[in-house]
N, CA, C and O atoms as a GROMACS GRO file, in nm:
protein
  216
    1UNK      N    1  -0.379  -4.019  -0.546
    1UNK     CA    2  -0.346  -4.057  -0.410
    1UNK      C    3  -0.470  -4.116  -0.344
    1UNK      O    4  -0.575  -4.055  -0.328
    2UNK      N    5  -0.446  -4.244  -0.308
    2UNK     CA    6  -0.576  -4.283  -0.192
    2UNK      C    7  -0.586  -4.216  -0.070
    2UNK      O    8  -0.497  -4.165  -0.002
    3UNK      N    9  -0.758  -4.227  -0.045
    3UNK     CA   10  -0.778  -4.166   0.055
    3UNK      C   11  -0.677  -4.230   0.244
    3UNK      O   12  -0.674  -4.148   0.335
    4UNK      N   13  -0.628  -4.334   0.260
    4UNK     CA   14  -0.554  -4.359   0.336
    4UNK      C   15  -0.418  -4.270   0.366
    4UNK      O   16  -0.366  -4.228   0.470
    5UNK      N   17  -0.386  -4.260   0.226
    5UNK     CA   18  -0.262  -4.161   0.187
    5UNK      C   19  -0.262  -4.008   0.262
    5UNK      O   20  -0.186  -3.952   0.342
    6UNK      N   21  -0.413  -3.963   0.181
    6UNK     CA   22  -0.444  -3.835   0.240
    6UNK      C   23  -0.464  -3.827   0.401
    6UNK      O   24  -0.429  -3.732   0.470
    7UNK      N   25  -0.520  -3.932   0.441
    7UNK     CA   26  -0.523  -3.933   0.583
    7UNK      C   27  -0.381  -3.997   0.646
    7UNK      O   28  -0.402  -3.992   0.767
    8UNK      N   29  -0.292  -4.036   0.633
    8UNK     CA   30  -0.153  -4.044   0.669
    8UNK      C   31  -0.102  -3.903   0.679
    8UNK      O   32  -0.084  -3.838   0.782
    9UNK      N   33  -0.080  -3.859   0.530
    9UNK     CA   34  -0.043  -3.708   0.566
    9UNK      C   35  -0.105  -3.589   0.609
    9UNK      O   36  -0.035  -3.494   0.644
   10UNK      N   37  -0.247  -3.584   0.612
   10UNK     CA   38  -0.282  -3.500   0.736
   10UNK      C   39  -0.225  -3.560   0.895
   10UNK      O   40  -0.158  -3.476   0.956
   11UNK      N   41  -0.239  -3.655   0.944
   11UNK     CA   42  -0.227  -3.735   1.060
   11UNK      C   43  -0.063  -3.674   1.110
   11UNK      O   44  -0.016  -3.645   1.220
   12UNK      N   45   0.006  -3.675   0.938
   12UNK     CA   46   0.184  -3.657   1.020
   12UNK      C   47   0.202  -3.516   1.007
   12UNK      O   48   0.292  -3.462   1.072
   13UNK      N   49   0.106  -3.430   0.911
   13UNK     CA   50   0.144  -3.272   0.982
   13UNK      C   51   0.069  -3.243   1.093
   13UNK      O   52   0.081  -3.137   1.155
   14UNK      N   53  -0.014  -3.336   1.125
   14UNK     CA   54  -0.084  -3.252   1.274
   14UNK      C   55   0.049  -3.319   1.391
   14UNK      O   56   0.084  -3.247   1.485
   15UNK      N   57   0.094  -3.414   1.379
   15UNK     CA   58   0.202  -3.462   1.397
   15UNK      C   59   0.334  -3.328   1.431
   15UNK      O   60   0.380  -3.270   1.530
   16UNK      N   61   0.350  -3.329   1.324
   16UNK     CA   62   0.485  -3.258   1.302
   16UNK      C   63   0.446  -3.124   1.424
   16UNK      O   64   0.513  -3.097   1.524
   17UNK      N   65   0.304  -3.046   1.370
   17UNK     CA   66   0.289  -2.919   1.443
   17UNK      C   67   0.287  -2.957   1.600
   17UNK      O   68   0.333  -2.880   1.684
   18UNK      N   69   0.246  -3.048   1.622
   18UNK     CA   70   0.182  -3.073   1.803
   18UNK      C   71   0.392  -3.146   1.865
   18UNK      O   72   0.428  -3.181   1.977
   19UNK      N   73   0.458  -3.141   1.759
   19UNK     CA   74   0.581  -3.132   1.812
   19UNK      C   75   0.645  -3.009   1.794
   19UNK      O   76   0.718  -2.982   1.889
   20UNK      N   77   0.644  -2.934   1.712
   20UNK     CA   78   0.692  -2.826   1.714
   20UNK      C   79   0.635  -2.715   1.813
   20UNK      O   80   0.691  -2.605   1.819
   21UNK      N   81   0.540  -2.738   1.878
   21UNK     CA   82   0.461  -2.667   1.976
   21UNK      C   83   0.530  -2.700   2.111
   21UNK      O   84   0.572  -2.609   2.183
   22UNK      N   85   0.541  -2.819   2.141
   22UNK     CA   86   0.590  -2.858   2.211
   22UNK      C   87   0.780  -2.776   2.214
   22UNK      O   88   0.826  -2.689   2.287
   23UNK      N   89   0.823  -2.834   2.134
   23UNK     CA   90   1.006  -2.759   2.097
   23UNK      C   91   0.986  -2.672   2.117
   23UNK      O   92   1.088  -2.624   2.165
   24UNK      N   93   0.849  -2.541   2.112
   24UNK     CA   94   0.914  -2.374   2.162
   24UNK      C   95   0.890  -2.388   2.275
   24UNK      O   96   0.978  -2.359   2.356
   25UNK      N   97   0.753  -2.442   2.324
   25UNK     CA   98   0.748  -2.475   2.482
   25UNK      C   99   0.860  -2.517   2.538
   25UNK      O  100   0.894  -2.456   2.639
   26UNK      N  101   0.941  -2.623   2.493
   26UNK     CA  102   1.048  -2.621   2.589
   26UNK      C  103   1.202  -2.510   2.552
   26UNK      O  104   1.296  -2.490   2.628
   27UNK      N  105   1.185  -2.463   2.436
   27UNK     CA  106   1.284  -2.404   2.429
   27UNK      C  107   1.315  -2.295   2.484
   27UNK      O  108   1.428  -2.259   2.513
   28UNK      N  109   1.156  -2.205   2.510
   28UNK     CA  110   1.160  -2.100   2.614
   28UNK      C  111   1.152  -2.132   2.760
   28UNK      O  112   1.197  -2.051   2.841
   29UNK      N  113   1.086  -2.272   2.810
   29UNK     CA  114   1.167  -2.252   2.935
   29UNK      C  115   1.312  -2.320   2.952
   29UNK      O  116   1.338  -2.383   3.054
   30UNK      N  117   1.393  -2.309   2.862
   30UNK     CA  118   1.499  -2.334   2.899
   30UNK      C  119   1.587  -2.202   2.847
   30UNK      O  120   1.709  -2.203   2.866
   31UNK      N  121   1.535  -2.106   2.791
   31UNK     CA  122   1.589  -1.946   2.797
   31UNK      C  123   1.551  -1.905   2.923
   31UNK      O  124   1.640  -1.866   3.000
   32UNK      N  125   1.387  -1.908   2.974
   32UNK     CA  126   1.310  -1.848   3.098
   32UNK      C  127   1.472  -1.905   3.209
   32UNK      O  128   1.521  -1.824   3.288
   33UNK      N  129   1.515  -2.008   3.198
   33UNK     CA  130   1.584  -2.098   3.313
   33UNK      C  131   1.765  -2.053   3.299
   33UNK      O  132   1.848  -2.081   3.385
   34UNK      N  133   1.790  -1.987   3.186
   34UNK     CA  134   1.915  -1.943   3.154
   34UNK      C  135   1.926  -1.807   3.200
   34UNK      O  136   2.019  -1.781   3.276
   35UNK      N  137   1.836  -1.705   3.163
   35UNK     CA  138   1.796  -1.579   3.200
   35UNK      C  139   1.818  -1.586   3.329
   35UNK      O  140   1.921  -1.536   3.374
   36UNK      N  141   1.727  -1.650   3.413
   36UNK     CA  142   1.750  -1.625   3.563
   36UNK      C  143   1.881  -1.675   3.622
   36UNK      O  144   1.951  -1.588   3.672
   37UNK      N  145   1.923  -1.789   3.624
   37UNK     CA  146   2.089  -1.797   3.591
   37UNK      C  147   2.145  -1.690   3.568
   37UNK      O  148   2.200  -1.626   3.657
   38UNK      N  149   2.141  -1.659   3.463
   38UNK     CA  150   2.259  -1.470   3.472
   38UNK      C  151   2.216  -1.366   3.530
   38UNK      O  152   2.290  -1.268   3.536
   39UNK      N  153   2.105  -1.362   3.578
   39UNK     CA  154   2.036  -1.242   3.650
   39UNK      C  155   2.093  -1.324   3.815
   39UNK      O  156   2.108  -1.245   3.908
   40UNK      N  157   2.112  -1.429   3.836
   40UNK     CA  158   2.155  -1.476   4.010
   40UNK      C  159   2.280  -1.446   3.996
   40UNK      O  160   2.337  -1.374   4.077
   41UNK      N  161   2.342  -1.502   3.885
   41UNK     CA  162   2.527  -1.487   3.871
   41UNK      C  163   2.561  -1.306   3.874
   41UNK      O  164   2.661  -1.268   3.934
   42UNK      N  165   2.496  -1.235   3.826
   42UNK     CA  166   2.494  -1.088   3.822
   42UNK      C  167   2.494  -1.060   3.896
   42UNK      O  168   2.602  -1.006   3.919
   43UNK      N  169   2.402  -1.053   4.008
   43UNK     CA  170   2.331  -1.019   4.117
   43UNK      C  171   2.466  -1.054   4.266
   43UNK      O  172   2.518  -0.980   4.349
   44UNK      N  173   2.474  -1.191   4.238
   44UNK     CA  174   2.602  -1.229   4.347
   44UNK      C  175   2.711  -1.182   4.256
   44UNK      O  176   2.815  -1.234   4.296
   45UNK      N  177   2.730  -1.112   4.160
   45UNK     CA  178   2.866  -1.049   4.150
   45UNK      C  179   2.873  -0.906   4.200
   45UNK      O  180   2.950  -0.866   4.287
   46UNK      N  181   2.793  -0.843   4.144
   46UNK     CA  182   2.803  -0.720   4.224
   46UNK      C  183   2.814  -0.690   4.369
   46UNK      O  184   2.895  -0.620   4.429
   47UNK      N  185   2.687  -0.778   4.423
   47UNK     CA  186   2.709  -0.793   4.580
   47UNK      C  187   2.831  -0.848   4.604
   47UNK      O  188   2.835  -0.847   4.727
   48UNK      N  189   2.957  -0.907   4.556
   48UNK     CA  190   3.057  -0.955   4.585
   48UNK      C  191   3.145  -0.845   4.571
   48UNK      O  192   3.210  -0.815   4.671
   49UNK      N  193   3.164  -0.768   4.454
   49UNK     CA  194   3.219  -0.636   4.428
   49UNK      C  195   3.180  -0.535   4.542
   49UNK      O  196   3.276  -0.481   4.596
   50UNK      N  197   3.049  -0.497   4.590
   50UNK     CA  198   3.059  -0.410   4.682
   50UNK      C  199   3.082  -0.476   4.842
   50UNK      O  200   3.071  -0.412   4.946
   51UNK      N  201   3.107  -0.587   4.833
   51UNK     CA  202   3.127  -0.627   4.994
   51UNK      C  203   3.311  -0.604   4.941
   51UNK      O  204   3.356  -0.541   5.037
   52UNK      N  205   3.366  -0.613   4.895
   52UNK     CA  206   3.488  -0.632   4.851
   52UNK      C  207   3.596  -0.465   4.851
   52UNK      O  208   3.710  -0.440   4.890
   53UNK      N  209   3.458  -0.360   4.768
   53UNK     CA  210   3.516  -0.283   4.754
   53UNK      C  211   3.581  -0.168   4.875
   53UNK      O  212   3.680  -0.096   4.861
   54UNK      N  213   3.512  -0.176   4.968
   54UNK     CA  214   3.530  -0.093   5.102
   54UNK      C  215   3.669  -0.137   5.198
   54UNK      O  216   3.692  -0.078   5.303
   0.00000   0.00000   0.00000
C-alpha cells in the first residue's frame, strides 16, 4: 500500500470517529428533549386528574 493510501485511510477513520461523536451528541439530546416531553405530558396529566377528580 502507498503511503497516500495509508494517509487516506487514517484521514477517513478520523473521519468516521469525529462523526460518530457527533451522532451520540445528537442522539442524546434528542432523548435529553423526549424525556422532558413525557415528564411535561405526565406532569399536566396528573394535574388534570386531580383538578378533575374533586
Amino acid at each position: 500500500m502507498s503511503s497516500s493510501e495509508q494517509e487516506n485511510k487514517q484521514r477517513n477513520r478520523e473521519i468516521a470517529e469525529n462523526e460518530a461523536e457527533r451522532q451520540t451528541t445528537g442522539d442524546i439530546r434528542v432523548s435529553t428533549w423526549a424525556i422532558a416531553v413525557a415528564v411535561v405530558i405526565g406532569v399536566a396529566a396528573i394535574g388534570w386528574v386531580l383538578l378533575h377528580n374533586h
